[in-house]
Steps between C-alpha positions, in 0.01 A plus 500: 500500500659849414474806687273765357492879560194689441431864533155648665285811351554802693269501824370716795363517848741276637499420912786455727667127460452253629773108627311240329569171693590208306199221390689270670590623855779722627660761307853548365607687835388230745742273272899578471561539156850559552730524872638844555719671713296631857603852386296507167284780447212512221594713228155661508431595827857482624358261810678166580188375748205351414253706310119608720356170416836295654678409202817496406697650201565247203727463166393264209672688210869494335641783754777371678701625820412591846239773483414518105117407430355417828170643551192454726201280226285853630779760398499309133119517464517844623763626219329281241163638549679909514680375174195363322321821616796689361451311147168516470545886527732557265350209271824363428699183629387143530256514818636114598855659512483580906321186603730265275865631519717607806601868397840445587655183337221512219429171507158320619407380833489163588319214717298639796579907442363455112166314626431770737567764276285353262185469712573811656472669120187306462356636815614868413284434124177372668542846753627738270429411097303192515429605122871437369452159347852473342642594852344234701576258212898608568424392864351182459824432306727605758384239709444223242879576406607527878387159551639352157838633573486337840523134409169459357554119520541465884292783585250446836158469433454848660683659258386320185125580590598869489624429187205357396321752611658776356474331114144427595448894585707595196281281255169629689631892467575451119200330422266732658698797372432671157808467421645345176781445285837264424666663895207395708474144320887460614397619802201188505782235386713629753249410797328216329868364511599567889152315549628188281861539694341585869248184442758251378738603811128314662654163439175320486280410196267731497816762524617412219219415286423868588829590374435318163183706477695897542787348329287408171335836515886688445565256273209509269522903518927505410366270182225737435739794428722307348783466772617144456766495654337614915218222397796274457606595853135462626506157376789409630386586851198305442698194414655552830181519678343221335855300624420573882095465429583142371808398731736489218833703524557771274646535212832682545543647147416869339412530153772561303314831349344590822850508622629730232215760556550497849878546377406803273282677783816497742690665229240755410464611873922502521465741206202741634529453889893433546653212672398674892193493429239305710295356192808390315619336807194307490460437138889376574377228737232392296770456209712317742252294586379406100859398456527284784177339425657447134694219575844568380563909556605487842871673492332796283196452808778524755715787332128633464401481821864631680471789279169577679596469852799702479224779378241416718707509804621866419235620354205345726732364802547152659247502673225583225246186400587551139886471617443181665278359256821552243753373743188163580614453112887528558464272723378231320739574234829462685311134656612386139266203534533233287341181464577102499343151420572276873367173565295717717355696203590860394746697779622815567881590419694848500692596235894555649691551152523343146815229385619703164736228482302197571184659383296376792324676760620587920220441688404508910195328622249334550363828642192442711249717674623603840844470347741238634868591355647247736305233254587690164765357267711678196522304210553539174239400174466483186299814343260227364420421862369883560151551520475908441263670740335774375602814520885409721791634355654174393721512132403175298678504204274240318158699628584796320495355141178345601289802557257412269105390565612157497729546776230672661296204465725259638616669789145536575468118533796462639385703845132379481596165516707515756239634676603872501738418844716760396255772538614547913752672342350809337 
């Protein structure tokens, strides 16, 4: 799901703000987003206690150091909503600007902090311009992005029925609006897609049946304007579904051409964005991931991938979820997992070093899951004896002059009927 910012017709009459508390429970300041030093002061107020309602000050952004970015959640609200009012004076700016992006580092906020801002601009719409469609549409996508960005997967049930609920509102607002045209239909894909997402991360049948149902809908509309190549990606994340629906494992492989377009839209945003920027970070990792999902581009996945953590971390920090989503994929990467026939079926090995001279492969393993090195062996094997895992960094001489649909094909088979036992790995 990609972020979307949307500017709001000019408004008036607008009340004092007001700390919107999160669906869910507690807000961002009953919940450390990040230690600091006892002598931290907010930047707003210039207070280090807890703010009139007991909570503390908070930091979800990129700023880094002792005293950069830490605010109380009210002091935010309160310069968003003087900001907004400031915008919708002059009539310039983009009104989500305050609410989305700490004014300092310029990047977004993150986890608990972004939730809270969001529902906090939601509540300051219904009080102040409960008329600005587009504007409440930009905050039902803050928090439908909040929550994708935070392990969407793994998320608690709490958090992925506020995600639900804030597609459900989106599709509702848009469909009782009079508003038309190719932006608010991307703005209808865009929820009906966090409901397919939010209702697979259900695990249950009826989750993901549901998920079949939204998922066909983006689908059917990317064919109907003639954008193959998202319906390609929509289909591929049905196939997925359908995988856990039915018990089967998934299919590990990307479409050679879905991998290519997801290729050309990293380049594109490298061009108009630059390489610090937030969406080409992301369109980075979902390149990364294509390639590792690809079978046999996992050195240019790893070079890839490094090249996107030494940015992240500068640009974003360590610390940032998009940073350790990047260095999740690094990880993997230098685990050089290969795999090998046993008498006790397919096993884990890492990959130490390739023979040059004897042409055969240095291997250490079997690895198993805890991790016992005291029963790990090295060994050396034939290349034949290699079983490539998707996506690890691994040199095969022999599997790059078979990248061809055949080879496809049979490494396919190869995994599936060993029972996919190598998929621990990824």
């Amino acid at each position: 799901m990609g972020k979307k910012s949307r500017k709001a017709t000019r408004q008036k009459e607008i009340s004092a703000p007001r700390v919107a508390a999160a669906a869910h429970g507690d807000t961002a300041s009953n919940t450390a987003s990040e230690s600091r030093p006892p002598s931290t002061e907010c930047w707003i107020c210039l207070d280090g206690d807890p703010d009139d309602e007991g909570k503390s000050i908070v930091r979800d952004c990129s700023c880094r150091g002792d005293d950069a970015g830490f605010a109380h959640l009210s002091c935010l609200v309160s310069y968003a909503d003087r900001k907004t009012r400031d915008l919708i004076e002059s009539g310039k700016g983009d009104l989500l600007e305050p609410w989305v992006e700490c004014p300092h580092c310029r990047q977004n906020y993150q986890r608990q902090v972004a939730l809270d801002m969001a529902n906090s601009l939601l509540s300051f719409i219904d009080e102040n311009c409960p008329g600005s469609e587009v504007l409440k549409l930009g905050g039902f996508s803050m928090i439908i992005n909040t929550i994708d960005s935070m392990d969407y997967e793994n998320i608690n049930s709490e958090l992925r029925e506020e995600g639900k609920r804030a597609a459900s509102q989106m599709i509702s607002a848009i469909q009782e609006s009079v508003m038309s045209g190719e932006d608010i239909d991307n703005h209808l894909m865009f929820a009906y897609g966090a409901l397919a997402e939010f209702s697979e991360t259900d695990k249950t049948r009826d989750g993901y049946e549901m998920a079949l149902h939204y998922y066909e809908k983006v689908r059917d509309w990317n064919k109907s304007v003639g954008d193959e190549m998202c319906a390609k990606g929509v289909e591929a994340a049905m196939d997925r579904v359908k995988s856990k629906r039915d018990g089967r494992k998934e299919t590990p492989f990307i479409d050679g051409n879905l991998k290519e377009s997801i290729r050309a839209n990293y380049e594109r945003c490298v061009r108009e964005k630059g390489e610090n920027s937030a969406a080409t970070l992301q369109a980075g990792i979902n390149l990364a991931q294509a390639l590792q999902k690809s079978g046999i581009h996992g050195l240019e996945c790893e070079r890839l991938t490094n090249k996107l953590a030494i940015i992240s971390r500068r640009v974003l920090g360590p610390g940032h979820d998009m940073t350790l989503q990047i260095e999740n994929g690094l990880n993997f990467c230098r685990k050089r997992r290969v795999g090998m026939m046993t008498d006790d079926g397919v096993k884990q090995y890492q990959a130490l070093r390739f023979d040059e001279e004897e042409r055969k492969y240095v291997v250490n393993g079997p690895i198993s899951d805890p991790r016992k090195s005291d029963e790990e062996e090295i060994m050396t094997v034939a290349i034949n004896d290699i079983i490539l895992v998707p996506g690890s960094p691994v040199h095969l001489p022999w599997a790059q002059k078979c990248s061809t649909p055949e080879w496809e094909s049979w490494r396919y088979e190869i995994l599936r009927q060993q029972n996919w036992s190598l998929q621990g790995a990824l």
